[in-house]
N, C-alpha and C positions, 0 to 999 in steps of 0.2 A: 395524431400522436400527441399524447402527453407529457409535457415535461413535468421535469419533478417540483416545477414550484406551481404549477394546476394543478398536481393529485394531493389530495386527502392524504396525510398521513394515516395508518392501518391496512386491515386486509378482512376480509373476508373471513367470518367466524367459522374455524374447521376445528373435528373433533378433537382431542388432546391424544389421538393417536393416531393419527393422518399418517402421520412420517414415519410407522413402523415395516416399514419395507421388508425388514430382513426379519420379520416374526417369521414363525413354523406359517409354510403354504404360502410365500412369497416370496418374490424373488428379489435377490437382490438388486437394490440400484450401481450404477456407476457412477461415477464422482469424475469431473471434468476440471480441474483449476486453472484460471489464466491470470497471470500475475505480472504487470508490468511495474516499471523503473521509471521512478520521476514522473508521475503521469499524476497532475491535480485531478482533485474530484470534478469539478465541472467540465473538462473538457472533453464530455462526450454530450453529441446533442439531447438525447434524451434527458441530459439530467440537466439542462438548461443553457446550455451554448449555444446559441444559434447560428454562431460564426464556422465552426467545426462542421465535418463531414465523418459521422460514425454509424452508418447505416447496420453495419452484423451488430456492435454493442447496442445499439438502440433498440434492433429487438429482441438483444436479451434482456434488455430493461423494461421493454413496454409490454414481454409478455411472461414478467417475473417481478421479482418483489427490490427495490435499491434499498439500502442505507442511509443517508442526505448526510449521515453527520457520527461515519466509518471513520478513524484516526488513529494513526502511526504514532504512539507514544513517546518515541523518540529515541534517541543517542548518545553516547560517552564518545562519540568520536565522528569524524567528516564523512566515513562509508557511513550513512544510517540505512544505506539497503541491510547491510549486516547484521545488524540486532532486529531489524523490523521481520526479516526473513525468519530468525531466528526465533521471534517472539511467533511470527503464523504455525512454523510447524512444530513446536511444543509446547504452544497455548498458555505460555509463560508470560511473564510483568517483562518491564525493560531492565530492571535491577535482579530480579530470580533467575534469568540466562544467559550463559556465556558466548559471543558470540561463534563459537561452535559448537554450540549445543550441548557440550559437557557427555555426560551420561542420560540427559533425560528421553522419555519415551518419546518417537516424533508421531505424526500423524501417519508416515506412511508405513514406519513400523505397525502403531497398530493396527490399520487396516492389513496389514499383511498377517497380522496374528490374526487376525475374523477370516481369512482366508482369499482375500485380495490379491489381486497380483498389480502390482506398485512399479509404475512406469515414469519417468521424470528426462524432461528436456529441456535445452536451455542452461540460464545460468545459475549456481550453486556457489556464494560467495561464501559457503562458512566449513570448508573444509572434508576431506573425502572421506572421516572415519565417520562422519553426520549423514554423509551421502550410499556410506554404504549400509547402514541401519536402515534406513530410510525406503531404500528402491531395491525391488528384485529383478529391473529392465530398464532400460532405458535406451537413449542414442542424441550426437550430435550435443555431446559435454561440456560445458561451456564453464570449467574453475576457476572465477576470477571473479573480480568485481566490476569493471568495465573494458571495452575491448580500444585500441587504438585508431581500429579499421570494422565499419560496422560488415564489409563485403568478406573480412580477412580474418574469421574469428579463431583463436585455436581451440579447436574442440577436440573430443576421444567419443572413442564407441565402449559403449559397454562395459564393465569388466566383470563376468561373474566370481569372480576370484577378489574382486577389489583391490586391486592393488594401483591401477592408474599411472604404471611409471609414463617419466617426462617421455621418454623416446615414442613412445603412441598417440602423443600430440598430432594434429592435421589438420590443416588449414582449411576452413570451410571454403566454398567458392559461390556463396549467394550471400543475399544482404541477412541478417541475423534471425528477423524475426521470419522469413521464409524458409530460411537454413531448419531454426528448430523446429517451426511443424511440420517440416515436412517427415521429421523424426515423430511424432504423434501419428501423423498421417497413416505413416507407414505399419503403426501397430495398431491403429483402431481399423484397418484393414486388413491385418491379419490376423486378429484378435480372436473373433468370434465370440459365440454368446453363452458359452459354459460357466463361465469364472468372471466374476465382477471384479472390474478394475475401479482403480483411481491414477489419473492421467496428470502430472505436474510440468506443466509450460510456463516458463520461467522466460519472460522477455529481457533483452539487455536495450530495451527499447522504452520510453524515448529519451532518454540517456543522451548525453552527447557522446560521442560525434553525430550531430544531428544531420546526417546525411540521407535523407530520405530515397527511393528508388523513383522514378518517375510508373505511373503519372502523377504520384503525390508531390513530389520535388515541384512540380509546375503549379499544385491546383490554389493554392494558396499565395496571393501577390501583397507587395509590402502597402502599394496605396489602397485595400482594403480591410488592412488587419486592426482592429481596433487595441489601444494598450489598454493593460490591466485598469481597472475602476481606481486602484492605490497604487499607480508607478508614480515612482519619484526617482530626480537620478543621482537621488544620494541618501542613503537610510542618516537619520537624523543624530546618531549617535553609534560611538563602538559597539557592536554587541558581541565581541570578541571571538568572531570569524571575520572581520571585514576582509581579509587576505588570503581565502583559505581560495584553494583549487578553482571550485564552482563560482568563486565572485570575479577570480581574472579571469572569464573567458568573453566578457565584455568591458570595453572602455570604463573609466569615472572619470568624472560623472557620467552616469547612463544618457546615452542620445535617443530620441525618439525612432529616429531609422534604424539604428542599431538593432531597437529592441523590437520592433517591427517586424526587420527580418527573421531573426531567431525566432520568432516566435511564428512567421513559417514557415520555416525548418522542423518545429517543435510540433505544429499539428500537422504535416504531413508523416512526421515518423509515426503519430498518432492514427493517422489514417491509413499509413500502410500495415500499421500492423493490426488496426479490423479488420483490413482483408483477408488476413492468416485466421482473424478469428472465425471471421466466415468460411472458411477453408475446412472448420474445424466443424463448425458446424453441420455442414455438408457431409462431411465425409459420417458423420454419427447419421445423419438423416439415411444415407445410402445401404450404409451397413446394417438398418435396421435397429439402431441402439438409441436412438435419439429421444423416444419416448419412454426409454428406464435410464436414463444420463439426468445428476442433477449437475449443472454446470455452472460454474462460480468466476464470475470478471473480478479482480478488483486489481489493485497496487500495492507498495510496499510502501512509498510517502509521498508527497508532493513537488512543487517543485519552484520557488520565485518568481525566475524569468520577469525578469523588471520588476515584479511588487514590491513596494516600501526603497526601493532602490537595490533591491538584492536579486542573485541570480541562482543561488543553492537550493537546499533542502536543511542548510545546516540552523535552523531557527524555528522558534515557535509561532509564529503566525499561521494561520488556518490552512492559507494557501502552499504550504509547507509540510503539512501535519496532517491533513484529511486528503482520503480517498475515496475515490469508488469502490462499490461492493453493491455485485450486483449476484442475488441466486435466480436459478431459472431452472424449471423440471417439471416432475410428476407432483402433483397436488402444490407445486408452488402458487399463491397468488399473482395474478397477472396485472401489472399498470398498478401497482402496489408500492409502499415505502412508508418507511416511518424514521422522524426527528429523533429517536434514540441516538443517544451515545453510546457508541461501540469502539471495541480496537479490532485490529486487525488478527489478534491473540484468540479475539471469540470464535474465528471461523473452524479451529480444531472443533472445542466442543459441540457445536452447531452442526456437523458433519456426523460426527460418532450420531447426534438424536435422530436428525434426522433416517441416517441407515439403522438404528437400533442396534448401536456398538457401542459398549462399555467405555468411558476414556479412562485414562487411567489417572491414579492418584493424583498424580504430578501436575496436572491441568489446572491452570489459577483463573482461564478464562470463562465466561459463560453461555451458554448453550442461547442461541439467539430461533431457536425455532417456537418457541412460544411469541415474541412477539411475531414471527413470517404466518403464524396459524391465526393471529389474533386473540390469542389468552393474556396477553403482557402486550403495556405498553411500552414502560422504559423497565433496565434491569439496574439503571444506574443514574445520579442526580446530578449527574457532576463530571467532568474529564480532567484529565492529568497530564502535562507536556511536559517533558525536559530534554535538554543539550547541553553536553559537555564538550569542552575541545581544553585538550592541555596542548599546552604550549613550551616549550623547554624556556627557563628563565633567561632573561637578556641582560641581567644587571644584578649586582647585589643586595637589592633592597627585594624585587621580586621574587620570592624563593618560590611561591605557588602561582604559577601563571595559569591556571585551569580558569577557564574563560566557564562562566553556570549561566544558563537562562533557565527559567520555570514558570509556566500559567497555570492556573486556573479557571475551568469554566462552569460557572455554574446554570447555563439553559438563557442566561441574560447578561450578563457579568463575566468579562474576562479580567484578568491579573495578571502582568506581566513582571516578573522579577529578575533581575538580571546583576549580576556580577561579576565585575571586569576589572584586574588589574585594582582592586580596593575598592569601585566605584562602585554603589549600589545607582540601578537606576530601575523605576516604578514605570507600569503604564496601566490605563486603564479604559476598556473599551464596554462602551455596552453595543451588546451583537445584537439586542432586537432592533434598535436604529441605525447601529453601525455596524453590517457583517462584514465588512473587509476592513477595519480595523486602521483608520483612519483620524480619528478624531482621538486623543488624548483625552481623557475627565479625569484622569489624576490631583489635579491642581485645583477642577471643579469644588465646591463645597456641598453642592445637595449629592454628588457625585461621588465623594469620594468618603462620607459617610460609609461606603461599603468596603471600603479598604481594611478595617478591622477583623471582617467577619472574614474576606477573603484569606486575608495573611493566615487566619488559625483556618481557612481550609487546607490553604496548602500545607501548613504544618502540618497538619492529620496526616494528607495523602503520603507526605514525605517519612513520614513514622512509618504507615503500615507497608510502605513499600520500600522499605530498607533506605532511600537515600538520604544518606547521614551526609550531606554537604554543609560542613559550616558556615552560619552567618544568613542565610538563602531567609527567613522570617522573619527575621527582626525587622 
């Protein structure tokens, strides 16, 4: 096996119409997406954990093409599943969507105009008028943003009518991420091979309550778990979430066993729900669909768990911010990947190329099947983070308590800018010697030379993509 920091960035030079599936005299493909919650990019082994156990995602990675440097653009608010969701299925910016989607076209709308049948399990945090555009099937409903009880979810079946009232709520009675495939399961078995689906599994996994089922709950022990390369048990300054949700669910200052155990808690939820993915997998190999299924692993963002001394998502550090993104199929490259910067916004357009479906205007993302064929290396020079969290004012001097952070990366060069309560505060990381973000150069002098050019990147990026936050360049 290869992880991803042995493979070559590229792939295998394939014609520039490989991915036309759905021309006259071919059939269409299937579309497979599995989308978890809080799951950082490394913690699947194939893409270089060697502490984890992720045997089904490992061979969707080692015999299909990863991302290394996939990322969740980020949030106006502490759910960032919500815009991140929001931003995957109508291949919109973080500023261009509302987090329920508004009016625009989603992905599983337009596959259902190409003539798809649109099936989605799991969870749906951005509202059921999104949901019912969206899907013309489904099961095992999961409206909400996280559940209380991972065994005890409230979910609904179906509605072809859409309407979803409260009283057809019903409590699942298995742990989340088994509950919803087994709602996949059940239609890629009944399915058959007429009509080309696209399948949406939406994990509430690994999400806290990090309550694993066994034998994941056991397989991971705390005097083995090594801590993050950047825990610290106390981030160095306000970055105004120090308080929010996801940072009280461990002690301050962070203790080493604390963060030990949660953390396996956090890779067993990871490993039980590979086994759902391998479940998923299987069930396409049996039914015969597995060699016209393109099938897509990724996440919605990251997740701290002790890094820098935080425990959220709600922040721009990497390990926060980037995901896995993994494709796997017919003419995909195998044990492939490339250092492109991508969002998680690109996988709409990427989908329509590959099936040879039109996306529609509204799509701001870009189509990543030129570089998975080897035509393109990167589509972009550069990536864009932000986080907002407003705050209700505490006092009278405060009237705007909206906590800004904003990075830039330019492929060597990160820029962190942050804005709290009036306080500007700078960081600055170089990622080819320091990828976990570590070391300050801010202060540096041959270092922070690059602090000019960075400030008018982010400017730019904040121009063309509407966020008008005052004060955030200067």
């Amino acid at each position: 096996m290869k992880s991803a920091a042995a493979v070559a960035a590229g792939a295998t030079m394939l014609p520039r119409d490989v991915f036309a599936q759905a021309a006259p005299g071919k059939k269409p493909l299937n579309v497979v997406i599995m989308i978890a919650d809080d799951q950082r990019h490394e913690t699947v082994a194939a893409l270089g954990d060697d502490h984890i156990q992720t045997p089904n995602i490992d061979a969707l990675a080692n015999g299909g093409f990863s991302f290394l440097h996939a990322k969740c653009m980020g949030s106006q608010n502490g759910a960032v599943c919500v815009p991140a969701r929001a931003m995957l299925n109508t291949g919109r910016s973080m500023f261009h969507v509302p987090d329920n989607m508004g009016k625009f076209t989603t992905l599983g709308g337009t596959l259902q105009a190409a003539g798809y049948k649109s099936f989605a399990a799991g969870k749906w945090h951005n509202g059921t008028p999104s949901f019912v555009r969206s899907f013309n099937g489904g099961g095992n409903i999961f409206f909400g943003g996280m559940t209380l009880d991972q065994y005890k979810v409230p979910i609904r079946d179906f509605d072809p009518a859409g309407v979803y009232p409260k009283a057809a709520v019903r409590t699942g009675n298995k742990f989340s991420s088994e509950l919803y495939t087994d709602a996949i399961v059940d239609f890629l078995q009944a399915h058959g091979k007429e009509k080309p689906f696209i399948c949406y599994l939406a994990f509430t996994s690994p999400h806290d309550p990090r309550t694993p089922p066994e034998p994941f709950k056991s397989l991971y022990t705390p005097a083995k778990m090594p801590l993050p390369t950047n825990w610290l048990p106390k981030h160095p300054f306000d970055n105004g979430d120090m308080n929010g949700r996801d940072e009280l669910l461990a002690p301050m200052p962070r203790t080493e066993a604390d963060t030990k155990k949660q953390l396996c808690d956090y890779y067993g939820m990871i490993s039980a729900q590979d086994a759902q993915v391998g479940r998923v997998i299987k069930t396409l190999e049996d039914a015969g669909l597995r060699d016209n299924t393109l099938v897509i692993y990724t996440g919605d963002h990251g997740l701290a768990i002790g890094s820098h001394g935080l425990f959220g998502k709600q922040n721009i550090y990497d390990h926060s911010q980037r995901i896995p993104l993994i494709f796997n199929g017919p003419q995909i490259p195998k044990a492939a990947n490339s250092d492109a910067f991508v969002y998680g916004f690109d996988i709409f357009p990427t989908i329509c190329e590959i099936l040879g479906v039109t996306p529609p205007d509204s799509v701001e993302g870009k189509s990543l099947a030129g570089i998975i064929a080897g035509r393109e290396k990167q589509l972009r020079d550069s990536a864009f983070y932000a986080y907002d969290r407003l705050h209700a004012p505490s006092d009278g001097v405060h009237k705007d308590m909206r906590a800004i952070q904003r990075a830039v990366h330019d492929g060597r060069w990160k820029y962190h800018h942050y804005l709290v309560k009036g306080q500007k505060t700078t960081l600055l990381f170089d990622m080819k010697n320091d990828p976990f973000e570590i070391h300050d150069l801010s202060q540096d002098a041959s270092a922070a030379k690059e602090l000019p050019r960075l400030t008018a990147l982010l400017k730019k990026f904040q121009d063309d993509l509407n966020d008008n936050q005052a004060g955030m360049s200067g």
